[in-house]
C-alpha positions as a Markdown table, in Angstrom:
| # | Residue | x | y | z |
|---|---|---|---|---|
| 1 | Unk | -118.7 | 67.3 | 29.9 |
| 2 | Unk | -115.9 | 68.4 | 28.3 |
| 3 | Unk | -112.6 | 67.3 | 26.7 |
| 4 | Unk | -110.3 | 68.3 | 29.2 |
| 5 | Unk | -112.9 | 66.4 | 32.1 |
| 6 | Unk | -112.2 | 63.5 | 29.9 |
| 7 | Unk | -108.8 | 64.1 | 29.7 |
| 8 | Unk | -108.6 | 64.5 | 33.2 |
| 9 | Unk | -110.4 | 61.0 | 33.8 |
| 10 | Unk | -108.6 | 59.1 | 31.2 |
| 11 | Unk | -105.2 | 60.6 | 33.4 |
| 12 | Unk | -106.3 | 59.1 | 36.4 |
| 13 | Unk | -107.8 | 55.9 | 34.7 |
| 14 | Unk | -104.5 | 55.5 | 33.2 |
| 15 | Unk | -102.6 | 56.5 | 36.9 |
| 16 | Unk | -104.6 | 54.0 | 38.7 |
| 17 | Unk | -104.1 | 51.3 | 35.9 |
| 18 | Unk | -100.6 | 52.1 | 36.4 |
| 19 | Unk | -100.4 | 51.2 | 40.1 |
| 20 | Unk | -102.8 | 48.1 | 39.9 |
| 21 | Unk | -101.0 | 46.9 | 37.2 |
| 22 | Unk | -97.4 | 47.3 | 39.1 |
| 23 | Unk | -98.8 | 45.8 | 42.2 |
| 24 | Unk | -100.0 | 42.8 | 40.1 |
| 25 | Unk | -96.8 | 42.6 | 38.3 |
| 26 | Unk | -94.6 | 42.9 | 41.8 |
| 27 | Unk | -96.9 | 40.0 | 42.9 |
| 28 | Unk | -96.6 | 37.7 | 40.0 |
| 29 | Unk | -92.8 | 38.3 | 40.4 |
| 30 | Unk | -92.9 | 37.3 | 43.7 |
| 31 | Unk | -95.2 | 34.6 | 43.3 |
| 32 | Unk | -92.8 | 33.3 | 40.1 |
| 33 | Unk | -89.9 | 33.6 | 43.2 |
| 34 | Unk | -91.5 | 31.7 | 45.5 |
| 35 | Unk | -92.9 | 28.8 | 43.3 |
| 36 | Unk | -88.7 | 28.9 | 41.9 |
| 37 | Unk | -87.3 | 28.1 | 45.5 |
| 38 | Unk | -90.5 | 25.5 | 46.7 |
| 39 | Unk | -88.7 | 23.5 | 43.5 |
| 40 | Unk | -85.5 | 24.2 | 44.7 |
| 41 | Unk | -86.4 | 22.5 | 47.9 |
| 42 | Unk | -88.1 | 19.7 | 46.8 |
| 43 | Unk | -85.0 | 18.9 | 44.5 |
| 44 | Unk | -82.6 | 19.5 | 47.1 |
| 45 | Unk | -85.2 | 17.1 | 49.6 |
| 46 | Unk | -85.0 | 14.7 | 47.0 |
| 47 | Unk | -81.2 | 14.4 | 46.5 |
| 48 | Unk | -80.7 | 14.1 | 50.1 |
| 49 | Unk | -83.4 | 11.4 | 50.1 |
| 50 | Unk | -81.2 | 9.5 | 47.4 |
| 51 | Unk | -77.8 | 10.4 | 49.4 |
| 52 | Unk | -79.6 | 8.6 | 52.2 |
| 53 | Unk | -80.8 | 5.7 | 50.6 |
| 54 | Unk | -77.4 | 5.2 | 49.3 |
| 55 | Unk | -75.9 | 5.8 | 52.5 |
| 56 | Unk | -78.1 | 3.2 | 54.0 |
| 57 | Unk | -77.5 | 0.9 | 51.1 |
| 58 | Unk | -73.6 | 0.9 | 51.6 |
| 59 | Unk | -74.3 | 0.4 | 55.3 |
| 60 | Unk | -75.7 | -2.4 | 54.6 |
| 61 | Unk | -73.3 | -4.1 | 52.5 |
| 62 | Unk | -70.8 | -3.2 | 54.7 |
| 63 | Unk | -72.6 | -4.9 | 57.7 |
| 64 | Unk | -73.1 | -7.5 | 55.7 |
| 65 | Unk | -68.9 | -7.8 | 54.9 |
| 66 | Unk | -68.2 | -7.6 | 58.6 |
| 67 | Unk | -70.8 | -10.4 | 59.2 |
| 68 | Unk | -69.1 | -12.7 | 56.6 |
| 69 | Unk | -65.7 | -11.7 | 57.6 |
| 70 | Unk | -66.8 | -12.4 | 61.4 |
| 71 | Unk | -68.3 | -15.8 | 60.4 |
| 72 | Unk | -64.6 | -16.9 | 58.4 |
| 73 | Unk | -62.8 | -15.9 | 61.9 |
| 74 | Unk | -65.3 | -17.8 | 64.1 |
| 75 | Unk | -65.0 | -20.9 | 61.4 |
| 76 | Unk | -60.8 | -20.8 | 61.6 |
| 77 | Unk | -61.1 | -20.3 | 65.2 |
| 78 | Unk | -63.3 | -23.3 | 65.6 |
| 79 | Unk | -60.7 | -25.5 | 63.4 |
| 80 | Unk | -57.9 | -24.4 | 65.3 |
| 81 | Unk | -59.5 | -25.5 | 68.4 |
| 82 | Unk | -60.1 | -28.5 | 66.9 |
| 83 | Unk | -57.2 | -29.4 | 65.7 |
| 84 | Unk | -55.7 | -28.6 | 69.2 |
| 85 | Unk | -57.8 | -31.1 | 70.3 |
| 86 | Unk | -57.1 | -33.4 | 68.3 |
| 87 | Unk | -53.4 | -33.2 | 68.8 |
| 88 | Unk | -53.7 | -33.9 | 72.7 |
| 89 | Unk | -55.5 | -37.4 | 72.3 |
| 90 | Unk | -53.3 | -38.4 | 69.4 |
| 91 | Unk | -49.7 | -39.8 | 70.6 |
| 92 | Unk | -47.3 | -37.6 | 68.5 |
| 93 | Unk | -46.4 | -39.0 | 64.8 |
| 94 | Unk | -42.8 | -37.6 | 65.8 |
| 95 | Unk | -40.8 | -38.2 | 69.0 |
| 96 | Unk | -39.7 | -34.9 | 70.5 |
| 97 | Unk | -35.9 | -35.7 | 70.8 |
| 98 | Unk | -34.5 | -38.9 | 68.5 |
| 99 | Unk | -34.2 | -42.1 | 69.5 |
| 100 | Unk | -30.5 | -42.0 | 70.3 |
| 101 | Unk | -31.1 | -38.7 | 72.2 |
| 102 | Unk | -34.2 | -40.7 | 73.9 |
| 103 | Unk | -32.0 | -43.9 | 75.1 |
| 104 | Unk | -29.1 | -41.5 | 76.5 |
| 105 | Unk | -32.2 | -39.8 | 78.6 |
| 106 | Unk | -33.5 | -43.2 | 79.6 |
| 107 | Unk | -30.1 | -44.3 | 80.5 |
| 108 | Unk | -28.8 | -40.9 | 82.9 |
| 109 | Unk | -32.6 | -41.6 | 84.8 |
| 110 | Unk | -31.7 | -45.1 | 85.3 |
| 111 | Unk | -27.9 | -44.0 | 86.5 |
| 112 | Unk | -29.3 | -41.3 | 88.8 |
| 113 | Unk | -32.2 | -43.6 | 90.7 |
| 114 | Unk | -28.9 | -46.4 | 91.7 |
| 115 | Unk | -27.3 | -43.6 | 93.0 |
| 116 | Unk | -29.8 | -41.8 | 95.2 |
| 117 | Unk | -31.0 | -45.4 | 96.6 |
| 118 | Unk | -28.9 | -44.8 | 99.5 |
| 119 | Unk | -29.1 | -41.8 | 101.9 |
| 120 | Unk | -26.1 | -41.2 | 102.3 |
| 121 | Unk | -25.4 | -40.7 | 98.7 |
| 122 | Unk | -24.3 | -36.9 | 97.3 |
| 123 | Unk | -26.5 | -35.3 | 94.9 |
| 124 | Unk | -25.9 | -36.2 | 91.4 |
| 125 | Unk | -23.9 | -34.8 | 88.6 |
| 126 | Unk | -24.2 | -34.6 | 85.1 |
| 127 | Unk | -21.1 | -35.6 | 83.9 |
| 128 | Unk | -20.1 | -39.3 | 85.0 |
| 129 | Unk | -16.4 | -38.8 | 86.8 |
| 130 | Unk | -14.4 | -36.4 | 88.0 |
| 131 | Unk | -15.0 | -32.4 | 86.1 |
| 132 | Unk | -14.8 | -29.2 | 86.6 |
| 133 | Unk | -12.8 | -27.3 | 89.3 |
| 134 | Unk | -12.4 | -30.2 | 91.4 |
| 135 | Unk | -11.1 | -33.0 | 89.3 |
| 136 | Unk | -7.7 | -32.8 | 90.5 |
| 137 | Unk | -8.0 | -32.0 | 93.9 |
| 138 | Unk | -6.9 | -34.8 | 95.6 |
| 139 | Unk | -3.3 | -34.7 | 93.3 |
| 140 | Unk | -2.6 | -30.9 | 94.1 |
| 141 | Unk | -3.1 | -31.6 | 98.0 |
| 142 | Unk | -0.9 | -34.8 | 97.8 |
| 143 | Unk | 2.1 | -32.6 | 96.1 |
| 144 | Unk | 1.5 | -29.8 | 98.7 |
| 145 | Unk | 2.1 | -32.6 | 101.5 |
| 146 | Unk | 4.9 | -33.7 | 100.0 |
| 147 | Unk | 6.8 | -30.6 | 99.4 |
């Protein structure tokens, strides 16, 4: 064999070597790719595990807020009521009107029941006497007459 055979087979060797050697080297790279991005992921699956724990968590608290702020309302509601109730069976500490007010009241009921004893009697006013468009009636139509 001679130098330029060898030649000729260390050419090709060094062709092939070539090619394997790119197709290994294309394949690491990829490889190197994909191994880059499964990281990525598993990062990215973790901070959205945390961002949901989190979420979760603050749910929670809030719920929690809502429930204590529910159980203050139900508690004020449930004083309220009883001090409504409590109100009604007690007699007031206070009179609504005052006593003179009261007495003037008591009186114009007692004034009005004497008056409506009899049938025949007209319904009753407000103001004891004579008021109002009326009052002098009975002078006008005496003066008319007499003129």
């Amino acid at each position: 064999m001679g130098t330029v055979t060898w030649v000729g087979l260390i050419v090709i060797v060094a062709v092939i070597a070539f090619f394997i050697g790119a197709f290994v080297t294309k394949k690491q790279f990829k490889q190197d790719e994909l191994e880059k991005q499964a990281e990525q992921a598993k990062n990215a699956l973790e901070q959205y595990r945390q961002d949901v724990a989190d979420h979760l968590a603050s749910t929670g608290k809030l719920v929690n807020k809502m429930k204590e702020n529910y159980d203050q309302l139900l508690s004020h509601v449930e004083e309220t009521n009883q001090l409504l109730l409590e109100d009604r069976k007690q007699t007031p500490a206070e009179p609504f009107f005052s006593k003179e007010t009261t007495e003037q009241l008591q009186a114009s009921i007692k004034e009005r029941r004497c008056d409506r004893s009899s049938a025949k009697a007209q319904p009753a006013d407000y103001v004891s006497g004579e008021s109002g468009l009326f009052a002098g009636q009975n002078k006008v139509s005496e003066h008319s007459k007499a003129s």
